[in-house]
N, CA and C atoms as an extended XYZ file, in Angstrom:
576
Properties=species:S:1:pos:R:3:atomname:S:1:resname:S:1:resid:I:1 pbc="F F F"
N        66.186     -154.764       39.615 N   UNK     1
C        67.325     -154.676       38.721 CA  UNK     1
C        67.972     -153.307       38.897 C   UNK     1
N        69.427     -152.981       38.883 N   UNK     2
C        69.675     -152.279       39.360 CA  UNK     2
C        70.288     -151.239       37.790 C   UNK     2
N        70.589     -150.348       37.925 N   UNK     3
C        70.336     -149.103       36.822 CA  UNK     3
C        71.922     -149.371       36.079 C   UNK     3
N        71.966     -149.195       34.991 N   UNK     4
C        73.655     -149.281       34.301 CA  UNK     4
C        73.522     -147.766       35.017 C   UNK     4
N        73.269     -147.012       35.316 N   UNK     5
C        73.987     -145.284       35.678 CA  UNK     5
C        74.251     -145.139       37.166 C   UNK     5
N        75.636     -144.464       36.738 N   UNK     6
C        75.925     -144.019       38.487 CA  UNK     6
C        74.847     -143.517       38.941 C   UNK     6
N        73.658     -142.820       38.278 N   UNK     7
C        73.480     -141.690       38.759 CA  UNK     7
C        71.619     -141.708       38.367 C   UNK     7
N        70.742     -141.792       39.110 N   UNK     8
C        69.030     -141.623       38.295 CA  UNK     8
C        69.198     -140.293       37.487 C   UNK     8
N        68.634     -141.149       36.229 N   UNK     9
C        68.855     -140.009       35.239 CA  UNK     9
C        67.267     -139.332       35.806 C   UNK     9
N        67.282     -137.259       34.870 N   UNK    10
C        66.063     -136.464       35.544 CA  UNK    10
C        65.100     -137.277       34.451 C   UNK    10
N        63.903     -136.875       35.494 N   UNK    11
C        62.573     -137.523       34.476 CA  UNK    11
C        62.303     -136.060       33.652 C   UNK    11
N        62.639     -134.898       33.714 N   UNK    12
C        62.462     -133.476       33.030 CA  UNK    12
C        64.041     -132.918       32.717 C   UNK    12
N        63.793     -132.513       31.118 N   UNK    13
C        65.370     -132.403       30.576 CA  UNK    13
C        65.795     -130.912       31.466 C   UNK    13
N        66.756     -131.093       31.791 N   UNK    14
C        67.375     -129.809       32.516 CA  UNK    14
C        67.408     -128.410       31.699 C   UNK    14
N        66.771     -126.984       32.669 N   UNK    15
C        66.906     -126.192       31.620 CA  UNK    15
C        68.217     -125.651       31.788 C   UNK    15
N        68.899     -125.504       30.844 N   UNK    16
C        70.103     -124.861       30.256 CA  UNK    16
C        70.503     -123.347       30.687 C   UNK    16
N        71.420     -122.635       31.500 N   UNK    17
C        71.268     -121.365       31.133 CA  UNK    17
C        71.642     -120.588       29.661 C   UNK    17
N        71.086     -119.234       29.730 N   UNK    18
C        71.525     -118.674       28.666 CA  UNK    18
C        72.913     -118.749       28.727 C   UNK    18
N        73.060     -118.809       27.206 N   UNK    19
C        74.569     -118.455       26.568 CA  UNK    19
C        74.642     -117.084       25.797 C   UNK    19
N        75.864     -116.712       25.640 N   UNK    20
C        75.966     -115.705       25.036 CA  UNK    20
C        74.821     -115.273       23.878 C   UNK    20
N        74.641     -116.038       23.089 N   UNK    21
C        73.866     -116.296       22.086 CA  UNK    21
C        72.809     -117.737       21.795 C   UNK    21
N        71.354     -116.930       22.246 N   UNK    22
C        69.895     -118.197       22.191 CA  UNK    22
C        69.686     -118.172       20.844 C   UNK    22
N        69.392     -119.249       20.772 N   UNK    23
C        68.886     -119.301       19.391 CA  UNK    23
C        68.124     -120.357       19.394 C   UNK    23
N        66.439     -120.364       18.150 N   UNK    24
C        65.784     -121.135       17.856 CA  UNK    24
C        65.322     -121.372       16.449 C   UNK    24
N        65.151     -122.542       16.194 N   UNK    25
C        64.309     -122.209       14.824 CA  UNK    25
C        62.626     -122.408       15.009 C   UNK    25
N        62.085     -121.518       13.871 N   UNK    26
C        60.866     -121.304       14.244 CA  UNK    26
C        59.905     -121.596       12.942 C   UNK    26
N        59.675     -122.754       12.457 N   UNK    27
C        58.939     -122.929       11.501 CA  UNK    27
C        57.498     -121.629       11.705 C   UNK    27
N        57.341     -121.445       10.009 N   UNK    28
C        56.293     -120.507        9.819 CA  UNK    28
C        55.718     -120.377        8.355 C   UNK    28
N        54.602     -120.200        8.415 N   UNK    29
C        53.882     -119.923        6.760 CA  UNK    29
C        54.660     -119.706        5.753 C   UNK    29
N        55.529     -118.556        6.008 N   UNK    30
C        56.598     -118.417        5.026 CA  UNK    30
C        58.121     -118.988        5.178 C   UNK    30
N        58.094     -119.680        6.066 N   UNK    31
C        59.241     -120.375        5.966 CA  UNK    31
C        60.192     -120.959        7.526 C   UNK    31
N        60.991     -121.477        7.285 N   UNK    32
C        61.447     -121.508        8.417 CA  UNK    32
C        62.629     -120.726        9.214 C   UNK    32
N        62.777     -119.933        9.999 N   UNK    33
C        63.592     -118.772       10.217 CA  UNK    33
C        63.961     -119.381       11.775 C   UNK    33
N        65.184     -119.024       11.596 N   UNK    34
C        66.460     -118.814       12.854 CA  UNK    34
C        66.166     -117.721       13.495 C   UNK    34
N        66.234     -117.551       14.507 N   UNK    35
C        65.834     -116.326       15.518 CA  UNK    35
C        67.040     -116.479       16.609 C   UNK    35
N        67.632     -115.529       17.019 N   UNK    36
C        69.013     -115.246       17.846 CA  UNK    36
C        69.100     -114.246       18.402 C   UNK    36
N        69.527     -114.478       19.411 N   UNK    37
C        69.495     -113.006       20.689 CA  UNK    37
C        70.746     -113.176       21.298 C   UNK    37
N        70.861     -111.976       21.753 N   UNK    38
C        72.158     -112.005       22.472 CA  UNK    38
C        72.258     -110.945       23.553 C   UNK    38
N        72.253     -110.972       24.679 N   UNK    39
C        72.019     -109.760       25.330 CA  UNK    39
C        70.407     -109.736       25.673 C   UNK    39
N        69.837     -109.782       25.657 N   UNK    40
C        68.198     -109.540       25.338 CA  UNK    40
C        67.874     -109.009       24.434 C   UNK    40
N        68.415     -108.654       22.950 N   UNK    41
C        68.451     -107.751       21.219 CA  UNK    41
C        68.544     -109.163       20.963 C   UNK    41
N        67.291     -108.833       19.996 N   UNK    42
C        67.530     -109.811       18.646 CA  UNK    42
C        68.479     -109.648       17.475 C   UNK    42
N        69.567     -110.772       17.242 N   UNK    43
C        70.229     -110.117       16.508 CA  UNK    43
C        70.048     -110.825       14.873 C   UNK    43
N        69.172     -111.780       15.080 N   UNK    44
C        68.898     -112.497       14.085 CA  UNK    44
C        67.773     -113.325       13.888 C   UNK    44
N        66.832     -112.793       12.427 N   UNK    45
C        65.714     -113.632       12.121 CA  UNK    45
C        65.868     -113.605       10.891 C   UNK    45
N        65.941     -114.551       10.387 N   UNK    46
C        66.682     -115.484        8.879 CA  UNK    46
C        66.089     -116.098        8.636 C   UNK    46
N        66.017     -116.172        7.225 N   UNK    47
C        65.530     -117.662        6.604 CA  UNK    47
C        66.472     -118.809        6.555 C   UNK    47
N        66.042     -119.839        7.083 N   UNK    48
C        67.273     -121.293        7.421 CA  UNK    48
C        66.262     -122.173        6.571 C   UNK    48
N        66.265     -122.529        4.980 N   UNK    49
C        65.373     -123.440        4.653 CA  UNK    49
C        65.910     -124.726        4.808 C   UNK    49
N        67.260     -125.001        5.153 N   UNK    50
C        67.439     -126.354        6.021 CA  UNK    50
C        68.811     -126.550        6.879 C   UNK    50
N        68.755     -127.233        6.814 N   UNK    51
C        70.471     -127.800        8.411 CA  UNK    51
C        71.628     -126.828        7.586 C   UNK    51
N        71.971     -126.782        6.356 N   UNK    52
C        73.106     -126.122        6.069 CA  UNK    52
C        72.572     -124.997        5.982 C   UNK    52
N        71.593     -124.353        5.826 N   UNK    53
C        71.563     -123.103        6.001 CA  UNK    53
C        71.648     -122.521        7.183 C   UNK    53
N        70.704     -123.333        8.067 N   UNK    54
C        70.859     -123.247        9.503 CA  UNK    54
C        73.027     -122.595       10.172 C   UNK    54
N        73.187     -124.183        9.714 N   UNK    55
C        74.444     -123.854        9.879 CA  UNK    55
C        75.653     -122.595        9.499 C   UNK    55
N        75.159     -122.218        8.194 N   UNK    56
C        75.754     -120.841        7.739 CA  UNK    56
C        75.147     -119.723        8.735 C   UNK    56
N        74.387     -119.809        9.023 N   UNK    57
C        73.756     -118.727       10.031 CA  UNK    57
C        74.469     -118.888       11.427 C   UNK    57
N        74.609     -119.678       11.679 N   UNK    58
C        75.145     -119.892       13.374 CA  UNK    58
C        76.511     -119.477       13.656 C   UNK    58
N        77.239     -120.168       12.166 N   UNK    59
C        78.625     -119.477       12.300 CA  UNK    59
C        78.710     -118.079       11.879 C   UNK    59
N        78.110     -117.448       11.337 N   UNK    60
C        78.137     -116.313       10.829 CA  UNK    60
C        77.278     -115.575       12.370 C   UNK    60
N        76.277     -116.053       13.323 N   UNK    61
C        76.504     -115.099       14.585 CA  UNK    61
C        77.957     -115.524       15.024 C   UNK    61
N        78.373     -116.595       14.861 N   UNK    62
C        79.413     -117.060       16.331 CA  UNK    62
C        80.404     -116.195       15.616 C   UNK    62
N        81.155     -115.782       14.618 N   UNK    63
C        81.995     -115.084       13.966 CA  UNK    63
C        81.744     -114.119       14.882 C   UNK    63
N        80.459     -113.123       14.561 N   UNK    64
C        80.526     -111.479       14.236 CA  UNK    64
C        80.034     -111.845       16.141 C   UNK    64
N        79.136     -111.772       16.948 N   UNK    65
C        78.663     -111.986       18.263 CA  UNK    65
C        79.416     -112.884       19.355 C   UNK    65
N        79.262     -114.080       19.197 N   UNK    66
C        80.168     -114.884       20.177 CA  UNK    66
C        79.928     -116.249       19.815 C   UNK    66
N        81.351     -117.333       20.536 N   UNK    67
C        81.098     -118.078       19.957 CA  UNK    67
C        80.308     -119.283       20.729 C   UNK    67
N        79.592     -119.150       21.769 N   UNK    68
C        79.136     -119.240       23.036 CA  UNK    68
C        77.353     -119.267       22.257 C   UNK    68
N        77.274     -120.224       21.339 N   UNK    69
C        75.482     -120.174       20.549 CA  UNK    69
C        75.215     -121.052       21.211 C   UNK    69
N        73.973     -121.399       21.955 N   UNK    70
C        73.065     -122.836       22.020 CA  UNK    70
C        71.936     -122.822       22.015 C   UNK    70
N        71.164     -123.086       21.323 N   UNK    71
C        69.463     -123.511       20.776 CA  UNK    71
C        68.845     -123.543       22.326 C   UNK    71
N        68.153     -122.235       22.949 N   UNK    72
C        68.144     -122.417       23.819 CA  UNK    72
C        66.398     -121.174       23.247 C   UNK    72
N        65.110     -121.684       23.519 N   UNK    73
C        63.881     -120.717       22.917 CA  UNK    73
C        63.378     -119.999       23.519 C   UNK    73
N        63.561     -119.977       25.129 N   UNK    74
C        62.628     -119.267       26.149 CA  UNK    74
C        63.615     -118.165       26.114 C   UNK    74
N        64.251     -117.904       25.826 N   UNK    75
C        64.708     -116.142       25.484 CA  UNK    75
C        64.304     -115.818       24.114 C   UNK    75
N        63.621     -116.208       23.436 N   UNK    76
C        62.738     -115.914       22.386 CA  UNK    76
C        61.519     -115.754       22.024 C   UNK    76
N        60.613     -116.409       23.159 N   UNK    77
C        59.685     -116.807       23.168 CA  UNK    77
C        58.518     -114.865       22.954 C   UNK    77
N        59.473     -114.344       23.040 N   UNK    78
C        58.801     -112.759       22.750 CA  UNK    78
C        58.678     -112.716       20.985 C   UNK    78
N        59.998     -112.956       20.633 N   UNK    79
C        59.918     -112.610       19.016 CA  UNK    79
C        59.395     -113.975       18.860 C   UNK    79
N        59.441     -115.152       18.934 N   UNK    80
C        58.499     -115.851       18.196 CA  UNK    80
C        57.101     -115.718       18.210 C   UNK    80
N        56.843     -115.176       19.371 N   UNK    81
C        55.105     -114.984       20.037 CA  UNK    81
C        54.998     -113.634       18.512 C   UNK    81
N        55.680     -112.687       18.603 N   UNK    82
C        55.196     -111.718       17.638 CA  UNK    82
C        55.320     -111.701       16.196 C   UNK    82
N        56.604     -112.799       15.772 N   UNK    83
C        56.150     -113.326       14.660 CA  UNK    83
C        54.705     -114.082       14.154 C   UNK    83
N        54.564     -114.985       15.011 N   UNK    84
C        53.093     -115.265       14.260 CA  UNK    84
C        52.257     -114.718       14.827 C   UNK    84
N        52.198     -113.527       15.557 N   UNK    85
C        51.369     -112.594       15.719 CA  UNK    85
C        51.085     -111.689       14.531 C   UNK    85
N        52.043     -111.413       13.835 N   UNK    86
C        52.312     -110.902       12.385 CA  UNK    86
C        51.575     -111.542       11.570 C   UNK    86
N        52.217     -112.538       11.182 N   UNK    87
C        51.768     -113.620       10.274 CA  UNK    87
C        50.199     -113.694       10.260 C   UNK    87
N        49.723     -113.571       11.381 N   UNK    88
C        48.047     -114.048       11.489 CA  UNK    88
C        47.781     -112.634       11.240 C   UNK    88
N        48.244     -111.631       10.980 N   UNK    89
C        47.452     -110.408       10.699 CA  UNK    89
C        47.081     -109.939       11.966 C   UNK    89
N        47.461     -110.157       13.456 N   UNK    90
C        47.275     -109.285       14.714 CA  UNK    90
C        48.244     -108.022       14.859 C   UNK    90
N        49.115     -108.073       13.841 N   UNK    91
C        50.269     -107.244       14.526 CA  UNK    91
C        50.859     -106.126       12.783 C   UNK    91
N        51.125     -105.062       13.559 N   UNK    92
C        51.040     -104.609       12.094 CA  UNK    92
C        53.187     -104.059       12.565 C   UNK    92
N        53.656     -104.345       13.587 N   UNK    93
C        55.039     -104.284       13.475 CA  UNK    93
C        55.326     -104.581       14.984 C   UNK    93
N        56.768     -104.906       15.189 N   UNK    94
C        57.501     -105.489       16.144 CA  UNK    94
C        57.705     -104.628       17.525 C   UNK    94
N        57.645     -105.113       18.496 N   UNK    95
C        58.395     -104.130       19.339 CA  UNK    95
C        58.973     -104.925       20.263 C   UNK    95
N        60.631     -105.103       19.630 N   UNK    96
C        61.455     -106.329       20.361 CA  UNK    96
C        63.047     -105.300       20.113 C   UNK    96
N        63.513     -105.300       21.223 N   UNK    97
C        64.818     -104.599       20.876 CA  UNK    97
C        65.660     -105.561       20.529 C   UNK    97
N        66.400     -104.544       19.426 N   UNK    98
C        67.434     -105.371       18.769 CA  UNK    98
C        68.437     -104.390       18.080 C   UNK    98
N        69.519     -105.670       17.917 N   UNK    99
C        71.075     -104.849       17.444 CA  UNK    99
C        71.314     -105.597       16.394 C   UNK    99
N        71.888     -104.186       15.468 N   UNK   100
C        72.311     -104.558       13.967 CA  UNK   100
C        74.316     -105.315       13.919 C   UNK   100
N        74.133     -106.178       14.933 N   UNK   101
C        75.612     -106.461       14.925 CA  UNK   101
C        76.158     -106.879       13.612 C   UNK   101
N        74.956     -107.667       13.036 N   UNK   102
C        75.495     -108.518       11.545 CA  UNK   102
C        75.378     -107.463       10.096 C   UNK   102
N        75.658     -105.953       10.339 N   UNK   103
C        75.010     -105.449        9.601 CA  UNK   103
C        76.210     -104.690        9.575 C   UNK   103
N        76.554     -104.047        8.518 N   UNK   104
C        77.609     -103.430        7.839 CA  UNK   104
C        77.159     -101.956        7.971 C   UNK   104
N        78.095     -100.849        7.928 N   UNK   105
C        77.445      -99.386        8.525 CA  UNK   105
C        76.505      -98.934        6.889 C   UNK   105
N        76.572      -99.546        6.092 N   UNK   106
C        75.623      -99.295        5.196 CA  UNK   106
C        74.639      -99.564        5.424 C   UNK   106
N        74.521     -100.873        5.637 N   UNK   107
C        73.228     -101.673        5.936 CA  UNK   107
C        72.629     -100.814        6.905 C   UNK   107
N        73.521     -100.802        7.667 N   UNK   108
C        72.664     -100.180        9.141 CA  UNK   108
C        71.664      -98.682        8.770 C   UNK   108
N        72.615      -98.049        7.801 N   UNK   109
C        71.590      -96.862        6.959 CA  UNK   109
C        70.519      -96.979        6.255 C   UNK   109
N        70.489      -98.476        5.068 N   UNK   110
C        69.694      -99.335        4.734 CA  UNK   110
C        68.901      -99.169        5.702 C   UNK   110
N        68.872      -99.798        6.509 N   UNK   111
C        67.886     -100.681        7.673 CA  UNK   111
C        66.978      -99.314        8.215 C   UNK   111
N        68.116      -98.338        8.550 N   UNK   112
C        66.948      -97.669        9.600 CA  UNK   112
C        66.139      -96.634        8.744 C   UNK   112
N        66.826      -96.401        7.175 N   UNK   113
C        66.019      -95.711        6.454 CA  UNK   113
C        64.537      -96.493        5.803 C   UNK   113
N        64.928      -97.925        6.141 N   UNK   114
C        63.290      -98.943        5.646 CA  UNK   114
C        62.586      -98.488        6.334 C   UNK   114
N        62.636      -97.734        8.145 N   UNK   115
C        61.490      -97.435        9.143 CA  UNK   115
C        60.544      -96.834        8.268 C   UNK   115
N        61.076      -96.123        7.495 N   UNK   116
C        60.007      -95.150        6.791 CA  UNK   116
C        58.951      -95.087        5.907 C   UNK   116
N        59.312      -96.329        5.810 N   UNK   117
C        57.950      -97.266        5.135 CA  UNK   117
C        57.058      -98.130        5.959 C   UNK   117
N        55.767      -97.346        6.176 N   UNK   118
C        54.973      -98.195        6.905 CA  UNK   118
C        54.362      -99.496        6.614 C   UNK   118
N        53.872     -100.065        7.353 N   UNK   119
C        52.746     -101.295        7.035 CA  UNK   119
C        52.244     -101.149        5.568 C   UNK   119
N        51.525     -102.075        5.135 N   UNK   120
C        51.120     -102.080        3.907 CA  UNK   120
C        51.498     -101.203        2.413 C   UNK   120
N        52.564     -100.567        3.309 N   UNK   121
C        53.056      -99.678        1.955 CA  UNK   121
C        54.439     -100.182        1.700 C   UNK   121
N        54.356      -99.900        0.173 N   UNK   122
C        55.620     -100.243       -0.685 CA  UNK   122
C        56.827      -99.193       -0.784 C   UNK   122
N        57.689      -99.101       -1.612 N   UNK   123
C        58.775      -97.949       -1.729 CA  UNK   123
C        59.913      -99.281       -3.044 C   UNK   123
N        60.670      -98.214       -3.656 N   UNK   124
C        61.109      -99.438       -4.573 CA  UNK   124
C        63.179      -98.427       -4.018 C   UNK   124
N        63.851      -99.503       -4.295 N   UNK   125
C        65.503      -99.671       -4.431 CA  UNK   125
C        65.806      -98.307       -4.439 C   UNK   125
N        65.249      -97.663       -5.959 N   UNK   126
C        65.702      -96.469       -5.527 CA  UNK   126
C        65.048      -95.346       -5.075 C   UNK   126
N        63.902      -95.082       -4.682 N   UNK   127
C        63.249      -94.525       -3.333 CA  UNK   127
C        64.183      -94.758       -1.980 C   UNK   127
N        64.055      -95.528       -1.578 N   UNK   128
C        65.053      -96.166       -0.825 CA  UNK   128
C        66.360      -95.738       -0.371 C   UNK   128
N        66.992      -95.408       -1.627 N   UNK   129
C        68.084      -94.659       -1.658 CA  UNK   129
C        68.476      -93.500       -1.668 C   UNK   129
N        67.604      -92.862       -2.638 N   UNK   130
C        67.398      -91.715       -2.270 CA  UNK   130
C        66.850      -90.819       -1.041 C   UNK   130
N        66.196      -91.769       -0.509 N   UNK   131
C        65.350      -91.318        1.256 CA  UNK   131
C        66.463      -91.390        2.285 C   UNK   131
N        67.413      -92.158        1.925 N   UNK   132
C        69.031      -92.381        2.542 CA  UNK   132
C        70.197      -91.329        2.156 C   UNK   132
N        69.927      -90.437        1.300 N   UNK   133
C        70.737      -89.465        0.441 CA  UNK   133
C        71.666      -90.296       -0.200 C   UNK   133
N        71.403      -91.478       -0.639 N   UNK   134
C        72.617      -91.869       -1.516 CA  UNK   134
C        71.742      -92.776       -2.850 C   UNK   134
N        71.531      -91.537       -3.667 N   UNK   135
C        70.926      -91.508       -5.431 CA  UNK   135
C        71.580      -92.141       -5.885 C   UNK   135
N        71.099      -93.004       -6.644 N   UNK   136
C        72.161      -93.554       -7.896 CA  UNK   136
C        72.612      -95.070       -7.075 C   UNK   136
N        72.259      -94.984       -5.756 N   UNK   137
C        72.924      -96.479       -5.181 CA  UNK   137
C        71.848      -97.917       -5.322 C   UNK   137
N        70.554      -97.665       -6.112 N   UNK   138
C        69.651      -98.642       -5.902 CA  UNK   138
C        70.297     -100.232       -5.868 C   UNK   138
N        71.111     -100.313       -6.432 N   UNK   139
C        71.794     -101.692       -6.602 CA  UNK   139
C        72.287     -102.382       -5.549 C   UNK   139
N        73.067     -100.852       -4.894 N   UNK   140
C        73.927     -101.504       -3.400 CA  UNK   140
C        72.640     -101.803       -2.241 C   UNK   140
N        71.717     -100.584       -2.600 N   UNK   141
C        70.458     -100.924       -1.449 CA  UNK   141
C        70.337     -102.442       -1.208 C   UNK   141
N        69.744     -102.795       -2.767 N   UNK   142
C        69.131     -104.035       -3.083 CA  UNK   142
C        69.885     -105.174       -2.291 C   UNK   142
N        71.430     -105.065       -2.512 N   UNK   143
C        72.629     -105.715       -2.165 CA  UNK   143
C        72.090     -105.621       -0.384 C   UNK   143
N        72.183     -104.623       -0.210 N   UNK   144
C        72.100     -104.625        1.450 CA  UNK   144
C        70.601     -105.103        2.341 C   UNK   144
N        69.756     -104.565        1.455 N   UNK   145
C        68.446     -105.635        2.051 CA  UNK   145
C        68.907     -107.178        1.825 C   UNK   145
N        69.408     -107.817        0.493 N   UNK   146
C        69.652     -108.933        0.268 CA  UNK   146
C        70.153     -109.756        1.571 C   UNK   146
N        71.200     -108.914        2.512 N   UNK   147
C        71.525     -109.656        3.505 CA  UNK   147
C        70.896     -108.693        4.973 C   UNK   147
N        69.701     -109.024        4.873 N   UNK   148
C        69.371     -107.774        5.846 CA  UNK   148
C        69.337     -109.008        7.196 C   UNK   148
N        70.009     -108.838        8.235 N   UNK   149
C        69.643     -109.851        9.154 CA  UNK   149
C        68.568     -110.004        9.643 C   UNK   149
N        67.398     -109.601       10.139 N   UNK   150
C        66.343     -109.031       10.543 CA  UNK   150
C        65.087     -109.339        9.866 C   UNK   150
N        64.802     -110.037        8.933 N   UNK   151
C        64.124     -110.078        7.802 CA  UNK   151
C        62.757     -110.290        8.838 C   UNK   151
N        61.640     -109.845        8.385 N   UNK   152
C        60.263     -109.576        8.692 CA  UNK   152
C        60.129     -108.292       10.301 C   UNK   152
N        61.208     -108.369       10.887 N   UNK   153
C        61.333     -107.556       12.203 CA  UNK   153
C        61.767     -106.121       11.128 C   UNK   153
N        62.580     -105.688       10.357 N   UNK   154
C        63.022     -104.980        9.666 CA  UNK   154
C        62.600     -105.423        8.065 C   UNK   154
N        61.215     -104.700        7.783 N   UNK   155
C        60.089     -105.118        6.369 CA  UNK   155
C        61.061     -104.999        5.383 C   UNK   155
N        62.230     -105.848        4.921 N   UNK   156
C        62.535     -105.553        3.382 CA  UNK   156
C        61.980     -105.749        2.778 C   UNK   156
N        60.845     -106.470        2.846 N   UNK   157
C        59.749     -107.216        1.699 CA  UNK   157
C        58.536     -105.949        1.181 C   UNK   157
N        59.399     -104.997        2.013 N   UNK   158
C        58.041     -103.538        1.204 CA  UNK   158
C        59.209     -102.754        0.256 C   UNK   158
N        60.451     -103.447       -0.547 N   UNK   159
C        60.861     -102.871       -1.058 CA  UNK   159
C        61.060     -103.492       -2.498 C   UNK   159
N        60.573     -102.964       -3.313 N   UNK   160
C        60.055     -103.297       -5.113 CA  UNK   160
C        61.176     -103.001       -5.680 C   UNK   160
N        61.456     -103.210       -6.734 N   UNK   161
C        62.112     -102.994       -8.530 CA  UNK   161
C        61.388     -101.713       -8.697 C   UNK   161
N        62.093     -100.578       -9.461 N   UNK   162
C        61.026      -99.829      -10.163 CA  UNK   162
C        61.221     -100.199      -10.716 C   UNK   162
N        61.163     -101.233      -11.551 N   UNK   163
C        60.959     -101.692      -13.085 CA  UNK   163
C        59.582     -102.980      -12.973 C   UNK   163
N        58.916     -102.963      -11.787 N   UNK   164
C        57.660     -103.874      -11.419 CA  UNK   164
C        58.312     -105.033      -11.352 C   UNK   164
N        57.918     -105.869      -10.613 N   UNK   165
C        57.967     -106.967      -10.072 CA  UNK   165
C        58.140     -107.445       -8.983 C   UNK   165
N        58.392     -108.163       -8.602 N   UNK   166
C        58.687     -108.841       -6.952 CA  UNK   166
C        59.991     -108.739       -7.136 C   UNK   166
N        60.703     -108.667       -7.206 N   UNK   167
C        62.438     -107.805       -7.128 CA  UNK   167
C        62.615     -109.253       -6.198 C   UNK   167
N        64.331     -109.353       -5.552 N   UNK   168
C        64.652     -110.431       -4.706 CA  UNK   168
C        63.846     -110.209       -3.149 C   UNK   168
N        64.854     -111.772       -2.628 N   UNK   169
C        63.953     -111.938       -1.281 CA  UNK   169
C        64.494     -112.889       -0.693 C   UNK   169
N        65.073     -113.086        0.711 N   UNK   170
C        65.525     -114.127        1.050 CA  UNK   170
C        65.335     -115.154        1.069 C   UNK   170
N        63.513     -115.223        1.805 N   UNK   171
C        62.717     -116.161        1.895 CA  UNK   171
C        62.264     -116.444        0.315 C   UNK   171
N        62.749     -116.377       -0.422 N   UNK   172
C        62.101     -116.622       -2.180 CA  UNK   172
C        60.899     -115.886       -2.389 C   UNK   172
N        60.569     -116.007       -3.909 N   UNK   173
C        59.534     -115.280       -3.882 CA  UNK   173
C        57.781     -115.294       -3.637 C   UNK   173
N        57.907     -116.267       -3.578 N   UNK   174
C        56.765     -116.821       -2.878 CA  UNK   174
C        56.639     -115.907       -1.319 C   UNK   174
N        57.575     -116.054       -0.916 N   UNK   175
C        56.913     -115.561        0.673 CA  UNK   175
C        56.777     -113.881        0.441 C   UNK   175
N        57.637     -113.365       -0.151 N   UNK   176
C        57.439     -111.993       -0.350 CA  UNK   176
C        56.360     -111.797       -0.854 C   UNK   176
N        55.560     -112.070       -1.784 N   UNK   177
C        54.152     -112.030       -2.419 CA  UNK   177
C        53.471     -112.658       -1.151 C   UNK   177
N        53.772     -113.475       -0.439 N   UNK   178
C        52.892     -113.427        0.834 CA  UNK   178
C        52.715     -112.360        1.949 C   UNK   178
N        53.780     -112.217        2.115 N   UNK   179
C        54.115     -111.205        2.999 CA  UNK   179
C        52.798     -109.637        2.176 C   UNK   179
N        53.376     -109.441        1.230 N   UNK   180
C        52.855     -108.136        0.652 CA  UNK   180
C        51.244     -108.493        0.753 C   UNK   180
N        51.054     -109.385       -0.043 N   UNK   181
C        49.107     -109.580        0.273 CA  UNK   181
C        48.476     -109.420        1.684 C   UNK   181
N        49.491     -109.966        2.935 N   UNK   182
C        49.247     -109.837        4.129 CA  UNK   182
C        49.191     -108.838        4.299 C   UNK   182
N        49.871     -108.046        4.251 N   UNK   183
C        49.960     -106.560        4.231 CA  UNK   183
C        48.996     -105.900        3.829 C   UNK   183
N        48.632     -105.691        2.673 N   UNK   184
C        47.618     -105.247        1.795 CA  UNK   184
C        46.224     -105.474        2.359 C   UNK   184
N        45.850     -106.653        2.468 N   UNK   185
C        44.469     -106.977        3.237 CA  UNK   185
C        44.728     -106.279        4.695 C   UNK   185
N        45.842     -106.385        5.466 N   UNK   186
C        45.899     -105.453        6.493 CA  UNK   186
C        45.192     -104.256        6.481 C   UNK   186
N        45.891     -103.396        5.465 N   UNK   187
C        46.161     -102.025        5.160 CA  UNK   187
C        44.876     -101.877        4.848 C   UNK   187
N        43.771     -103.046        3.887 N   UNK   188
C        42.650     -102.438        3.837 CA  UNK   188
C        41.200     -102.674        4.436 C   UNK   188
N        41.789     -103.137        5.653 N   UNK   189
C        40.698     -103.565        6.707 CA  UNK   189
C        40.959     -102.583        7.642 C   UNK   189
N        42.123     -101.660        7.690 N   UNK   190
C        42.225     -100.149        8.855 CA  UNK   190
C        41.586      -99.005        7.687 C   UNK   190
N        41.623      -99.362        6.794 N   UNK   191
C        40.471      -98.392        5.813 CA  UNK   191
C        39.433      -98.463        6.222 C   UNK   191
N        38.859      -99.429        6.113 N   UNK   192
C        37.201      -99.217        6.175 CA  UNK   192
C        36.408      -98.820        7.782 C   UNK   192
């Protein structure tokens, strides 16, 4: 019998080249996160808890990066390998280059003033701000981790309320109280 296709379809799906912008999603303990590169920089690890979130994320790289996205994982396969390298408690931080394209020149002060908080340690909004020279801004901090693109590659989740509590979190609060216990049992197994 002879084939309806001009053509024998491949018995192995063709790999794709990169596009401007790879992207995958990467189910995980705490959630499921979008991961995006562009260039060989990660420019994005997000929480996508489903298709429309997904989708707000994709247009929001194709806006600010290019509009050239396709779900493409083997240019990721570094930051996903070190995400749940994290996650399992092997890894106590990232070493994946990356660009703050989605990040506002605040944020970007935000962001690189979080370095300064190590592993298992906390710091609250306005610590934070003040370690940034800008006192009195805990709110906008908060505001700017809120959309931190980067989330677990760049720890917003070591940043508290001083008024106690689990303060916000992209991934909800559940994962941030995960995240922090991970941490913590980290922090006190290089103690002993």
């Amino acid at each position: 019998m002879s084939s309806p296709f001009a053509f024998d379809p491949p018995l192995t799906p063709p790999v794709l080249p990169e596009s401007d912008v790879s992207y995958a999603v990467h189910p995980t303990s705490v959630g499921r996160l979008l991961l995006a590169s562009a260039g060989g920089r990660l420019v994005l690890c997000a929480y996508a808890v489903d298709a429309v979130a997904e989708d707000a994320l994709l247009r929001r790289v194709a806006r600010a990066v290019s509009p050239r996205v396709l779900r493409h994982e083997r240019p990721l396969d570094s930051a996903r390998r070190q995400v749940d390298e994290y996650l399992h408690g092997r890894r106590r931080g990232f070493d994946l280059p990356v660009e703050l394209t989605l990040a506002s020149p605040f944020q970007r002060e935000v962001l690189t003033g979080l370095g300064r908080t190590a592993y298992g340690e906390r710091t609250t909004y306005g610590a934070l701000a003040r370690a940034i020279d800008h006192a009195g801004a805990a709110r906008a901090v908060g505001t700017a981790l809120g959309a931190n693109p980067l989330c677990l590659v760049l720890p917003c989740h070591r940043v508290l309320p001083s008024s106690g509590g689990i303060g916000g979190y992209a991934g909800g609060p559940a994962a941030k109280e995960a995240l922090l216990a991970l941490e913590a049992a980290g922090r006190s197994c290089l103690a002993r």
